[in-house]
C-alpha positions in Angstrom: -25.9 -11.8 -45.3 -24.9 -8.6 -47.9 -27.8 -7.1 -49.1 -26.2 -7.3 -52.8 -28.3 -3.9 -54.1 -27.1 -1.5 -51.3 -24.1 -3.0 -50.6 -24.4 -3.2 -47.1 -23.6 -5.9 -44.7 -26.0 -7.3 -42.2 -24.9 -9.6 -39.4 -28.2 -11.9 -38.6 -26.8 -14.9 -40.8 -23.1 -14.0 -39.8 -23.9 -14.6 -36.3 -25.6 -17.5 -37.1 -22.3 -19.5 -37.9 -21.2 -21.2 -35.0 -17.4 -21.3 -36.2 -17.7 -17.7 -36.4 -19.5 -16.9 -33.0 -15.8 -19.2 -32.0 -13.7 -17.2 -33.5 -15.6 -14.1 -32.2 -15.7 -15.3 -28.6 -12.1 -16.4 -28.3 -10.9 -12.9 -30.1 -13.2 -10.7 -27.4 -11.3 -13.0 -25.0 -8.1 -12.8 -25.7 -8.2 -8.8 -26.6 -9.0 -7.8 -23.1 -6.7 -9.8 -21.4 -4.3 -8.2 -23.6 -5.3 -4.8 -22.5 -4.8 -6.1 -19.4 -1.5 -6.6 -19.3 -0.4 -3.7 -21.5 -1.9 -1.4 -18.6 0.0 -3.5 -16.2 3.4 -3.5 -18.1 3.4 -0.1 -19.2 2.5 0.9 -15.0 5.2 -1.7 -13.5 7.6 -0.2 -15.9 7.2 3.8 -15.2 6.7 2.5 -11.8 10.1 1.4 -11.7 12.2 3.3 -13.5 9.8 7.3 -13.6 11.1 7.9 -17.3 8.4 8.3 -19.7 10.7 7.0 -22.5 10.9 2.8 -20.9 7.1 3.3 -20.3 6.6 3.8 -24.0 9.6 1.4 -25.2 7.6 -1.1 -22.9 4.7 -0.3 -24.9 6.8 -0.6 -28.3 7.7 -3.8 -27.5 4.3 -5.1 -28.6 4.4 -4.0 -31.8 8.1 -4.6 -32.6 8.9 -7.6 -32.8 6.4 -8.1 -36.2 9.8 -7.2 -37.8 10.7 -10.3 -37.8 7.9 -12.2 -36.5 5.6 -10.9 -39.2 7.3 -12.0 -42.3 8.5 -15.4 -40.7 6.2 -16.8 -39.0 3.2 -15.7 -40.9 3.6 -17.8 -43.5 2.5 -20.8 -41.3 -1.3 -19.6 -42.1 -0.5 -21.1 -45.6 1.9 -23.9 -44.7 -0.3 -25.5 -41.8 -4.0 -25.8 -41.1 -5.1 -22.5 -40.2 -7.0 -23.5 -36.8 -4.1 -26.0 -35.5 -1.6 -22.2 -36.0 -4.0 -20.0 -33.8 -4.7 -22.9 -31.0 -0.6 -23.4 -30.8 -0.4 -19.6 -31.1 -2.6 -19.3 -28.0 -1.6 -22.0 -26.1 2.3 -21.1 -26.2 1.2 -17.2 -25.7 -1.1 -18.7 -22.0 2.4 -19.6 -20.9 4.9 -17.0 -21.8 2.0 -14.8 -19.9 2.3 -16.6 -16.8 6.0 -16.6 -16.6 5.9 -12.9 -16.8 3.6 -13.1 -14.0 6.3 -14.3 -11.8 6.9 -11.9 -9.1 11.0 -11.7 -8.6 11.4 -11.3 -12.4 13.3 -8.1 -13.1 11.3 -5.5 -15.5 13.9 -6.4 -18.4 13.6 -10.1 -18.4 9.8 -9.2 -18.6 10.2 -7.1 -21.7 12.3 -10.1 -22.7 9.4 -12.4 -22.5 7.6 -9.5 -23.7 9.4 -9.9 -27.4 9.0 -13.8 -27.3 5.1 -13.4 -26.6 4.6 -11.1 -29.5 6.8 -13.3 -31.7 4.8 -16.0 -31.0 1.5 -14.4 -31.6 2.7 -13.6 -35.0 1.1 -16.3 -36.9 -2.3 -16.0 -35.4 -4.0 -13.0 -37.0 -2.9 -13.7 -40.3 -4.6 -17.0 -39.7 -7.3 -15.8 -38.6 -7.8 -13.6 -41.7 -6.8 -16.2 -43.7 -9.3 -18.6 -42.4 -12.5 -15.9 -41.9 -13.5 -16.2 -45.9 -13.7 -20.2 -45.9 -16.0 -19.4 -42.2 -18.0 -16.4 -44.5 -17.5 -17.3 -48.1 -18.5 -14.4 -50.3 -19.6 -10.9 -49.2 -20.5 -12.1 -45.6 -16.7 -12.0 -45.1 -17.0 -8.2 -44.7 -19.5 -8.1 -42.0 -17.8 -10.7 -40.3 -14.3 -8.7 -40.7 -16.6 -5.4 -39.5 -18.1 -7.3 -36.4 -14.2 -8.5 -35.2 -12.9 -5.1 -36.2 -15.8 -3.4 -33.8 -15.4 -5.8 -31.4 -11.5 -5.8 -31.1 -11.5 -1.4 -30.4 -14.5 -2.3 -27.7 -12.7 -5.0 -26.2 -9.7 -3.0 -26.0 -11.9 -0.1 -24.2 -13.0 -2.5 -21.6 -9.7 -3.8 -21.2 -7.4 -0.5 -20.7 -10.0 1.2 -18.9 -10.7 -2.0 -16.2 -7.0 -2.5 -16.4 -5.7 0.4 -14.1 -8.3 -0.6 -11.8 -7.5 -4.3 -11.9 -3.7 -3.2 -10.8 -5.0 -1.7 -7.9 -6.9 -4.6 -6.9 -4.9 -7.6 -7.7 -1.5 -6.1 -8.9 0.3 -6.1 -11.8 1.4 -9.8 -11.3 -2.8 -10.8 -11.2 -3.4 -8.6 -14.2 -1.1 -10.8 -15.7 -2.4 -13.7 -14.9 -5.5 -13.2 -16.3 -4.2 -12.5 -19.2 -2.5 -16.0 -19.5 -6.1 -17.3 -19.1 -7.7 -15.4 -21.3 -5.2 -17.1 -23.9 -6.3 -20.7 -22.5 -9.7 -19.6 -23.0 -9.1 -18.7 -26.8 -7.0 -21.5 -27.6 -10.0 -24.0 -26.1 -12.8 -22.0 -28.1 -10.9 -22.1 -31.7 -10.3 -25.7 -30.8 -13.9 -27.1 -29.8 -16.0 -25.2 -32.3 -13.9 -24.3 -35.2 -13.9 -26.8 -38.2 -10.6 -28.4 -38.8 -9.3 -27.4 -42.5 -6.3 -28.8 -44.5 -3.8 -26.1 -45.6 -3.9 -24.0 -48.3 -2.3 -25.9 -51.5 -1.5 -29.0 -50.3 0.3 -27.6 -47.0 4.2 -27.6 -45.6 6.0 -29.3 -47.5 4.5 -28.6 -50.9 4.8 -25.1 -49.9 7.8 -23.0 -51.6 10.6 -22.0 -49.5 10.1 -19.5 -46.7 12.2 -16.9 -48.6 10.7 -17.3 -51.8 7.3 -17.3 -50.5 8.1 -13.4 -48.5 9.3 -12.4 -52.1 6.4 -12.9 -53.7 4.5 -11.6 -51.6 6.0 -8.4 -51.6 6.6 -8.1 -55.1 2.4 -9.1 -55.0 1.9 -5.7 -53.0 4.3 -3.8 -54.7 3.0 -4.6 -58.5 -0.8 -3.7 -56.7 -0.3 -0.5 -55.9 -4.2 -0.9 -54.7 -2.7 -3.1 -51.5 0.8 -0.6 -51.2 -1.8 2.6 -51.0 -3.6 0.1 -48.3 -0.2 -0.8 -46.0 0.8 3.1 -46.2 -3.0 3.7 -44.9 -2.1 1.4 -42.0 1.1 3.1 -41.3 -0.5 6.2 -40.8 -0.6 5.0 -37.1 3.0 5.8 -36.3 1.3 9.6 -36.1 -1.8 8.9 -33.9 -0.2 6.4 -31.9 1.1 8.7 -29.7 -1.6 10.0 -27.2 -1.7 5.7 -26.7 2.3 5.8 -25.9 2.2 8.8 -23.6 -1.4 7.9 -21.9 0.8 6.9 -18.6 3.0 10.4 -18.9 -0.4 12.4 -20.0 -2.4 11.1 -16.8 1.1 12.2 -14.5 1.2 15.4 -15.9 -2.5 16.2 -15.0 -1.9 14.3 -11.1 -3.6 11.1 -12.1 -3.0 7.8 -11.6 -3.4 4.3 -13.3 -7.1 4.9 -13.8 -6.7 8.3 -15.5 -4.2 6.2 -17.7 -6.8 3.5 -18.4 -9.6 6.2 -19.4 -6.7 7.6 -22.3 -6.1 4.1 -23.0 -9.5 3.0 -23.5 -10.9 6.6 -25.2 -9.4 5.9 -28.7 -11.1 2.4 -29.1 -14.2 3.5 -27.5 -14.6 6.2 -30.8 -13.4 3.8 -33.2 -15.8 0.8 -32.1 -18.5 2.8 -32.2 -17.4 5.2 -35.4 -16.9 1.1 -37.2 -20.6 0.2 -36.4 -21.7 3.0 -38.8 -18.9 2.5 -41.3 -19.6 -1.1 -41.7 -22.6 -0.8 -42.8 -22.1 1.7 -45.9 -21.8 0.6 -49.4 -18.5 -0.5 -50.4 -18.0 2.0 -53.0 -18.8 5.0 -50.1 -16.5 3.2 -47.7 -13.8 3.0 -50.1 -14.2 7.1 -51.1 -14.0 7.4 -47.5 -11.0 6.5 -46.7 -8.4 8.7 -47.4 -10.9 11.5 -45.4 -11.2 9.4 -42.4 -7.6 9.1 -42.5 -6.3 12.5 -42.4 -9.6 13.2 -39.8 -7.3 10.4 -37.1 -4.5 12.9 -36.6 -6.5 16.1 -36.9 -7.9 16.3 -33.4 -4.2 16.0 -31.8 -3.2 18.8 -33.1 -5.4 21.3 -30.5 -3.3 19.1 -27.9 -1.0 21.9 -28.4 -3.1 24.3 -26.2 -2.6 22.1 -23.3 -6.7 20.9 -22.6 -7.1 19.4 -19.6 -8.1 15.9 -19.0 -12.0 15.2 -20.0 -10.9 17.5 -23.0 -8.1 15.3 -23.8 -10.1 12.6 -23.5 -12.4 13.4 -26.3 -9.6 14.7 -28.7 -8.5 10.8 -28.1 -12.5 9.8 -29.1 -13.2 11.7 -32.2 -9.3 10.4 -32.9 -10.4 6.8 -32.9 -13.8 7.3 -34.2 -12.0 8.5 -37.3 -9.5 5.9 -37.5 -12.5 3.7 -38.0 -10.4 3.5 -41.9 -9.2 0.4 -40.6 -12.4 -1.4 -40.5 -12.5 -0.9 -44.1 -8.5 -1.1 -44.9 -8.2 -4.6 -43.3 -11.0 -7.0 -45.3 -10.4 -4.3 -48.2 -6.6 -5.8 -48.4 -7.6 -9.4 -47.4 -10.1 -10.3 -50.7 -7.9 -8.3 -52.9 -5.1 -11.0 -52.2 -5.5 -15.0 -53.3 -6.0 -17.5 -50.8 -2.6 -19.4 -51.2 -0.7 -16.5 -50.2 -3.5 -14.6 -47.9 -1.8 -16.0 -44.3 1.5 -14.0 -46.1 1.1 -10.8 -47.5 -1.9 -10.4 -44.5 1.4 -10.6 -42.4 3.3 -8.3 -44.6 0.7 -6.1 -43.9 0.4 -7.0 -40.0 3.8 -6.1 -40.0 4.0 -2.8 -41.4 1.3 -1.9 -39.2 3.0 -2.9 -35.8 6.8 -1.4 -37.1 5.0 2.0 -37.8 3.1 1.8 -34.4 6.0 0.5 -32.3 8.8 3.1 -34.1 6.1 5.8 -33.7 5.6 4.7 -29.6 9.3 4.6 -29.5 9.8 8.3 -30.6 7.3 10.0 -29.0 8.8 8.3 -25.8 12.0 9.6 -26.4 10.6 13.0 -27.7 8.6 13.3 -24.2 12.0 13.2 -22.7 12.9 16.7 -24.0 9.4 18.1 -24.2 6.1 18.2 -22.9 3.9 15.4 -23.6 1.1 17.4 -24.9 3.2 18.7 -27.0 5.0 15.4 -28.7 1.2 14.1 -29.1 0.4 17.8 -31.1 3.0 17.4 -33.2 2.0 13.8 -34.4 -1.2 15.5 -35.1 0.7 17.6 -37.9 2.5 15.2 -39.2 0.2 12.3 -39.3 -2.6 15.3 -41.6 0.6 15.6 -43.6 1.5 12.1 -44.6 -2.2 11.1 -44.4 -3.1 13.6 -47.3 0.3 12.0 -49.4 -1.3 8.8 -48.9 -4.6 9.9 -50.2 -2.9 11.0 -53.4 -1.2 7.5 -53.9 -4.8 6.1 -53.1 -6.6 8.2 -56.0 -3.6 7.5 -58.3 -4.1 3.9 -58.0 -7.8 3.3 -58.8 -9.5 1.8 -55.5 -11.9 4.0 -55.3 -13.0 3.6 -58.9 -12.5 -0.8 -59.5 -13.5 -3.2 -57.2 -11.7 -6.6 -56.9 -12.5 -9.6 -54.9 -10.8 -12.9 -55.0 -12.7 -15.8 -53.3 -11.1 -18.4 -51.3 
């Protein structure tokens, strides 16, 4: 329930869905097991091979591939019921997983099945999206979008920082595993307790053409420059992303191990699940004025990386980074109701897909960066240049009225 005078959202009722409490479940799932295997991937490969710049590529290969798989495949949350796309999303994702769990694979056939898994995870948070509004209709969508946002960044702390720990114990194979289970897991919780919907419109083959439907949905976002100011908010991560690329380098460079990796890993969620509990709950108007602030306040703590801290003080820079870049919490459902529910599964992807080509090109060159220089150093210098582009962004965001007109458009 939205308390309608204040304007903020409350999470008894929202909770009180079971579809939602599903969805919840099989997200907190999944997300860990992710983090999981990130930690194990990004450890087997520096393992291997000692160069900071595979470590990070390895890491960039989770965001990548949403330069294709974005703007193909997530069009499927409009041309197919929503809930049939995330269970097959999950269920293919459970056994690309466990073939990369296979012990005599080399490390490049693994980043192989790396690409295919992302690809094939494509469609699923678009659905997702797509689906949350019919779950919440109304202004409960927002606290429901808030509680998945929180619960994704404290997921992800739980996840990186037991997943150097977890290689220790059961190996980089097991860590895998368990992330091929945690898929099963999701796929069986969407499917049980999640109410089966027809598509959007009519579904597939009703549906306009793959192509045509990616046009419109960028010329929607392009005409709106409400949702463009939104997607460049989102790409402010190719900045801040890289203290996440170079956690495995960082906790080298100060004589630490996979669980000094985990703790960089997991310190950037941990501030932005907690900073989202507080943001979530301000009025819309405030979160929305907010914004741009928060935005430029993500890279600003990286920059004092350039005095070389040490660890714990490294750690919080990494905090107050994430509990800034608690935006997102408001970006995301922000950019959702301002788009129509025929084409929300879409432009959502459009969106998903900037996102992940600005965080995997931003992993990627500060990878290659730390090849040349210091990895404190590469992560300062994002600092700089995420305040920079952050405060461009802000302008675009003023220009274009957000803060000032509100628009919501109902499934």
């Amino acid at each position: 329930m939205v308390d309608q005078d204040a304007g903020r959202a409350r999470y008894r009722e929202v909770f009180a869905s079971t579809e939602f409490r599903a969805l919840f479940a099989a997200h907190t799932v999944s997300t860990i097991g992710d983090q999981f295997a990130r930690v194990a991937l990004t450890v087997l490969v520096f393992r291997d091979t000692g160069s900071p710049a595979w470590a990070a590529i390895t890491y960039a290969l989770t965001f990548l591939p949403d330069l294709i798989g974005g703007p193909l495949l997530a069009g499927l949350a409009d041309r197919y019921p929503r809930r049939a796309v995330m269970v097959c999303s999950d269920l293919v994702r459970a056994v690309l997983v466990a073939l990369m769990a296979v012990p005599v694979l080399p490390w490049p056939v693994v980043c192989g099945l790396l690409v295919l898994l992302q690809l094939a995870g494509a469609p699923a948070v678009p659905a997702r999206t797509a689906l949350l509004p019919h779950v919440l209709p109304g202004p409960a969508f927002r606290a429901g979008a808030a509680a998945l946002s929180t619960v994704s960044q404290a997921a992800q702390v739980a996840g990186f920082a037991a997943g150097g720990v977890l290689v220790i114990a059961v190996g980089t194979g097991g860590v895998l595993l368990l992330d091929a289970v945690s898929f099963a897991v999701s796929a069986a919780a969407v499917a049980w307790w999640v109410k089966s919907r027809p598509a959007p419109g009519g579904g597939g083959a009703e549906r306009p053409g793959w192509w045509r439907a990616m046009t419109a949905g960028a010329t929607l976002v392009w005409r709106d420059r409400r949702l463009l100011a939104l997607i460049c908010f989102a790409s402010l991560s190719a900045f801040y992303i890289s203290g996440e690329a170079l956690a495995v380098p960082l906790a080298d460079q100060f004589g630490g191990g996979p669980v000094a990796a985990g703790l960089l890993f997991a310190a950037y969620p941990a501030g932005c699940a907690l900073a989202s509990l507080v943001v979530a709950t301000r009025p819309e108007a405030a979160q929305l004025r907010a914004l741009p602030v928060l935005a430029v306040a993500t890279s600003a703590p990286l920059v004092v990386c350039f005095l070389h801290p040490g660890l714990p003080v490294l750690v919080l820079l990494f905090v107050a980074s994430g509990a800034a870049s608690s935006y997102h919490a408001i970006a995301s459902p922000t950019f959702a109701l301002w788009t129509p529910d025929e084409a929300r599964g879409q432009v959502y992807g459009l969106a998903v897909t900037a996102l992940k080509i600005a965080q995997g090109l931003g992993v990627a060159a500060a990878g290659l960066a730390a090849e040349h220089v210091p990895p404190h150093q590469v992560v300062a210098a994002g600092g700089v240049l995420g305040v920079l582009a952050a405060l461009g962004v802000g302008v675009l965001w003023r220009r274009s009225g957000a803060t000032r007109v509100g628009r919501t458009v109902t499934p």
